[in-house]
C-alpha positions in Angstrom: 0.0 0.0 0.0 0.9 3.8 -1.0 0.1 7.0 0.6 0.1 9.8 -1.5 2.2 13.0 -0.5 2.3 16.5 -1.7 5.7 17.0 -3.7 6.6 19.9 -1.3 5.9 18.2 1.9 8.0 14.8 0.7 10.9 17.5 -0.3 10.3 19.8 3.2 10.3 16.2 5.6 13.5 15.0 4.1 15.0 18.6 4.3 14.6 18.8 8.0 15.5 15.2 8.2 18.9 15.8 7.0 19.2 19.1 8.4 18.7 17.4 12.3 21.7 15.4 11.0 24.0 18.8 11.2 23.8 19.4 7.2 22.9 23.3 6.3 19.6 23.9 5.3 20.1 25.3 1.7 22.7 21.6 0.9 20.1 19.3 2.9 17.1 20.9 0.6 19.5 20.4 -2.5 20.2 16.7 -1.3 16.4 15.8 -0.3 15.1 17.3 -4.4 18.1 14.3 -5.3 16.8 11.6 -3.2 13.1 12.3 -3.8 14.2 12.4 -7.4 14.3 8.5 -7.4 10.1 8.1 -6.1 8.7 11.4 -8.4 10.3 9.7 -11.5 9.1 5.9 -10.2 12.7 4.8 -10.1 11.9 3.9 -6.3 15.5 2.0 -6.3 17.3 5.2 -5.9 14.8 7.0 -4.0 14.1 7.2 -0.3 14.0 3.6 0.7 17.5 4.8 0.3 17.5 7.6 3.5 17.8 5.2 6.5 19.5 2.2 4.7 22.6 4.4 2.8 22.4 8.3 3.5 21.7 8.5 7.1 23.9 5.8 8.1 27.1 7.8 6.0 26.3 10.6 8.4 25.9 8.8 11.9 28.8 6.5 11.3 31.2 9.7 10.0 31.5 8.5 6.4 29.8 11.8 5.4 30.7 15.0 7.1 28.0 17.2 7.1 29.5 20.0 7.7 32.6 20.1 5.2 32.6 22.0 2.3 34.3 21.2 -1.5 37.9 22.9 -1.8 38.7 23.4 -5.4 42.5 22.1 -5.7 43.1 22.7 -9.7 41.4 26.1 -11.5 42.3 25.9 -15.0 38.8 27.9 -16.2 37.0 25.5 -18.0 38.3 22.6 -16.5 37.7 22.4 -12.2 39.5 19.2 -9.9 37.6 19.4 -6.2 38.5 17.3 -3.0 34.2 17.1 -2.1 35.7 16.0 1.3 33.4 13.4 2.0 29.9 15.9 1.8 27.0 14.3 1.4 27.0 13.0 -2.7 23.2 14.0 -3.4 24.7 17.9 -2.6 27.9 18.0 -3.8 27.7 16.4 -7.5 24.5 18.6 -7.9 26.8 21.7 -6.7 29.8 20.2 -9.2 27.1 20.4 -12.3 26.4 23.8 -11.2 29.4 25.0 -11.6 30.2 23.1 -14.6 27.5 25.2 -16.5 28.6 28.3 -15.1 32.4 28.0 -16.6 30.7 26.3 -19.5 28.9 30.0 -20.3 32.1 31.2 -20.7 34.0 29.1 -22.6 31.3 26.7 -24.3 32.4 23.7 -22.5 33.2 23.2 -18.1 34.8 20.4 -16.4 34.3 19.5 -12.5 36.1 16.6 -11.5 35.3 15.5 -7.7 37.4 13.2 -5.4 36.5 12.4 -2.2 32.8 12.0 -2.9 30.1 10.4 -1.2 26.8 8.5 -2.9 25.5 10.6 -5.2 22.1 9.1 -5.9 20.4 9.3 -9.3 23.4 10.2 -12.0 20.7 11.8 -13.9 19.1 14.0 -11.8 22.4 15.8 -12.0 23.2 15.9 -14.8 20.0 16.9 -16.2 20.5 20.5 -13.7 22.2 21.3 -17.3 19.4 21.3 -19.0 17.8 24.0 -17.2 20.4 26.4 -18.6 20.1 24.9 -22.2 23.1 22.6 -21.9 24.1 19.3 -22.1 25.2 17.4 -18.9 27.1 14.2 -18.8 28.3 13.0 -15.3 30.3 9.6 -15.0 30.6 8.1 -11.3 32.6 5.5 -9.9 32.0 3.3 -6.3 34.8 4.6 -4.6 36.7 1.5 -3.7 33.8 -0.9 -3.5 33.7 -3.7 -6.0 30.9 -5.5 -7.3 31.3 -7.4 -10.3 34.1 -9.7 -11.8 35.2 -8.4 -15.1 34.5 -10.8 -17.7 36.4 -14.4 -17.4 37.7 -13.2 -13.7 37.2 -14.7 -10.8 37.2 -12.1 -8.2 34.8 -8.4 -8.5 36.6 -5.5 -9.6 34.2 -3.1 -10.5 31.7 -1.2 -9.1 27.7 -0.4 -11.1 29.8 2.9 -11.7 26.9 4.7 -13.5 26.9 6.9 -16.5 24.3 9.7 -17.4 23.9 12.3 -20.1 21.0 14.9 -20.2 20.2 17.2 -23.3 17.3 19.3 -23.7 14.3 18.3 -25.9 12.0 22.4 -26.6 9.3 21.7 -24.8 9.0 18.4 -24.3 10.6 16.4 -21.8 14.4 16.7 -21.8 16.4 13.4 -23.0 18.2 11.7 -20.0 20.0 8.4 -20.2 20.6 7.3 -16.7 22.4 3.7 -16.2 24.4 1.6 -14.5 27.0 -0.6 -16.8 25.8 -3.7 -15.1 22.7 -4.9 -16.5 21.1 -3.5 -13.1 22.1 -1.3 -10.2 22.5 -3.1 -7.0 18.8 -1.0 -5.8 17.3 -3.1 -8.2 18.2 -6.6 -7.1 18.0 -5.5 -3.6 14.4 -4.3 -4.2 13.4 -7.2 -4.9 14.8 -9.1 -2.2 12.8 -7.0 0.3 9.9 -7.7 -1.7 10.5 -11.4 -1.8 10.7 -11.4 -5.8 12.7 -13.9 -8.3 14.7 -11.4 -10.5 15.1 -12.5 -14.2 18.0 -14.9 -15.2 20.8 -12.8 -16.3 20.8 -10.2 -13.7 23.2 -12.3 -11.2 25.5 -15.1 -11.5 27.4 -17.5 -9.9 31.0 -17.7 -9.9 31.0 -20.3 -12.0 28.9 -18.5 -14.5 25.4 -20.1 -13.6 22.3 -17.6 -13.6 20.9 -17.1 -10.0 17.2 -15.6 -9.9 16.9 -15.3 -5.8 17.9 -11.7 -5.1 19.0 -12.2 -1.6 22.1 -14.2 -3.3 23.6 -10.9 -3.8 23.5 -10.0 -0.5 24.4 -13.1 0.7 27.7 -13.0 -1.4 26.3 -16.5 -3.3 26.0 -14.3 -6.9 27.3 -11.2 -8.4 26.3 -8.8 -11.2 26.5 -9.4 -14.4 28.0 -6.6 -17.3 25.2 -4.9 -19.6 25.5 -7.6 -22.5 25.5 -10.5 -20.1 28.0 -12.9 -21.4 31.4 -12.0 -23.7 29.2 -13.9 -26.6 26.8 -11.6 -26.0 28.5 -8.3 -25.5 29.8 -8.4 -21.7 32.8 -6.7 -23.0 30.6 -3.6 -23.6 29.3 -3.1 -20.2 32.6 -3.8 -18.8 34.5 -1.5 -21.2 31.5 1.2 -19.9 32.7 0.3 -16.9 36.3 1.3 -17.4 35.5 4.2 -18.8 33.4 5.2 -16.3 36.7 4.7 -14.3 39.0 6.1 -15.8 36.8 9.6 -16.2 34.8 9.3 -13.2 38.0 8.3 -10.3 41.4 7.7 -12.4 41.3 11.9 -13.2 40.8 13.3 -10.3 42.7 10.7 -8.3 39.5 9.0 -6.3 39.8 5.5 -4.9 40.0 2.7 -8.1 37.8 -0.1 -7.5 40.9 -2.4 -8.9 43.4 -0.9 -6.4 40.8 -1.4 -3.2 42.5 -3.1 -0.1 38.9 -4.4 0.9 36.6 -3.7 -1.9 33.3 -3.7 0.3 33.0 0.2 0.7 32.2 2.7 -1.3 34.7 5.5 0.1 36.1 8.4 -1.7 33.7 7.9 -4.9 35.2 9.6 -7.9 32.4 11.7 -10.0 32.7 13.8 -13.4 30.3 16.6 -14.1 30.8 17.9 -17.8 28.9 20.7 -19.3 28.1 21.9 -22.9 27.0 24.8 -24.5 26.2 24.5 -27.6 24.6 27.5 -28.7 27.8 29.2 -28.1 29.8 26.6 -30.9 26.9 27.5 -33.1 23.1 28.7 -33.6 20.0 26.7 -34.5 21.5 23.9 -31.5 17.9 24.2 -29.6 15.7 24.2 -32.8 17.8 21.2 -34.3 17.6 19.2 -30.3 13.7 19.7 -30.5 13.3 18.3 -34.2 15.2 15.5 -33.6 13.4 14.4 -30.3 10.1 15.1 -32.1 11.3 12.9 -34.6 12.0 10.4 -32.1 8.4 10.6 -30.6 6.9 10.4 -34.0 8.7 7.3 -35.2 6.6 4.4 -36.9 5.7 2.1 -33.9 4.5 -1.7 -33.7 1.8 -0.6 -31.6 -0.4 2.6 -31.6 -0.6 2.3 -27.7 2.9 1.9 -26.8 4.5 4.6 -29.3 8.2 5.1 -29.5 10.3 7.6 -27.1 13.1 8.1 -25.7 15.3 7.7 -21.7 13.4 10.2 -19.6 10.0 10.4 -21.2 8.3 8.3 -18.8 10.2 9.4 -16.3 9.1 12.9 -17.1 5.2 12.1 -17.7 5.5 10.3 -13.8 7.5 13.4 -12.4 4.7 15.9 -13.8 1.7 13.4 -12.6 3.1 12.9 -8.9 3.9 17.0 -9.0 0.2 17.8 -9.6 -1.3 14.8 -7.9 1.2 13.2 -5.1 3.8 11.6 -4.9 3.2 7.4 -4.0 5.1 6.5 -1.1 5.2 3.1 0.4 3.4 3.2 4.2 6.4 2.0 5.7 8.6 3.8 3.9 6.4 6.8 4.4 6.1 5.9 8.5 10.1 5.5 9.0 10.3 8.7 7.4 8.3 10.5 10.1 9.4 8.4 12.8 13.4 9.2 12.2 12.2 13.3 12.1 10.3 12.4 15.8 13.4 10.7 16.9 15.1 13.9 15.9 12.8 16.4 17.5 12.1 14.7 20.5 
């Protein structure tokens, strides 16, 4: 069962929420519009199931400061390297797109590489804070030195989901925003399930030995790990895993952030390394907007199989759901919705 809760009273209870845990009021409102991100767009994996099983517990055990600030180590204009200083992630990669697009304004293009991050939630709630100024936003985000799958043909994880996300602007119409992880799902997903008692399909996790696993608690259990986006290397596991890399090597191996590969221990997701890259395109050339709206119109308007399901793109439906729970509620679990007020009672009392 759901209860339905006015957008600005979900995003006011988590502000105070986070604010009780020491974090200034204009970062924790900031952080709590990330988080709730994850239930107004329905991806309920990343969204605040997440507040007292990942973001509360960073704060209370001192693997978020909620006090630091970002110190900028490298200025070079367009291009930005910031220790984030353990903050809390759902704050400080929004703040690093931020100023992405502001040096991107002045020289068409901005750069802000973080070390020392923290979680930062949804990839694409960040970097679609670009779109609001008419830009595109890409941000690429390793696990810190937590490892969760084995590259392809090893026998031990390397990797983390390290998650990849570009935003662009559509006119009117709901911007374009690829948000993924380069596994074939993000650990929310298969842990989701797990609460909910649910067989996941085969090819989500696998046994060391390369045998499909469809109980979800095997993950947590250590009996399975993720697989790459493409599954096997017949398949294209070599993709997901070179996404992986990539991810890597832009998000951590630039700004010098933990590498999942070079971990001691592997099971924690310390010192995350995030890129936030901005464009603006209008200042490379004119017509950018006009030529971004035909070509997602064309998208939309693409012959489709069936007149009922008609082709669009990563971020309609998430759009459509964000405007509907905006106007009508957002659908929050009970018990979700009940922890929620009980941690802010806790807090105040």
């Amino acid at each position: 069962m759901t209860v339905l809760v006015p957008y600005p009273e979900l995003l006011s209870l988590v502000t105070r929420i986070f604010v009780d845990r020491g974090v200034p009021g204009d970062r924790a409102a900031i952080a709590a519009a990330a988080l709730c991100h994850g239930d107004l767009t329905g991806v309920t994996s990343h969204g605040l199931v997440n507040l007292t099983r990942l973001y509360l517990p960073l704060l209370d055990d001192g693997r978020a400061d909620p006090a630091a600030d970002m110190v900028i180590q490298t200025d070079l204009g367009a291009c930005v390297l910031a220790d984030a200083r353990r903050t809390l992630g759902l704050w400080s990669a929004s703040q690093a797109m931020e100023l992405a697009c502001a040096r991107a304004s002045r020289h068409g293009i901005g750069m802000v590489s973080l070390r020392g991050a923290t979680h930062i939630g949804c990839a694409g709630h960040h970097a679609a804070r670009a779109v609001t100024h008419g830009m595109i936003g890409l941000v690429a985000s390793n696990c810190g030195g937590q490892r969760i799958a084995p590259p392809p043909g090893g026998t031990a994880t390397m990797l983390g989901t390290n998650p990849l996300a570009l935003a662009c602007p559509a006119g009117d119409a709901h911007p374009f925003v690829l948000d993924m992880s380069t596994t074939v799902v993000p650990t929310g997903r298969v842990r989701a399930a797990a609460r909910e008692g649910r067989a996941i399909p085969a090819g989500w996790l696998a046994t060391d030995d390369g045998a499909p696993v469809t109980d979800a608690a095997a993950f947590d259990r250590g009996d399975a790990h993720l697989l790459w986006l493409g599954g096997d290397p017949e398949t294209g596991a070599y993709k997901g895993f070179g996404l992986g890399l990539l991810v890597e090597v832009l998000g951590a191996l630039v700004p010098g952030a933990a590498l999942g590969a070079l971990s001691a221990g592997g099971n924690r997701d310390d010192d995350i390394g995030v890129l936030t890259l901005a464009i603006a395109p209008e200042l490379l050339r004119g017509g950018f907007a006009a030529d971004a709206t035909a070509l997602f119109a064309a998208v939309r308007g693409w012959p489709a199989r069936d007149a009922a399901a008609p082709v669009v793109y990563p971020g309609w439906h998430e759009g459509e759901r964000a405007a509907r729970f905006r106007a009508h509620g957002v659908p929050v679990p009970d018990d979700v919705y009940e922890e929620l007020h009980a941690v802010r009672e806790r807090a105040a009392g």
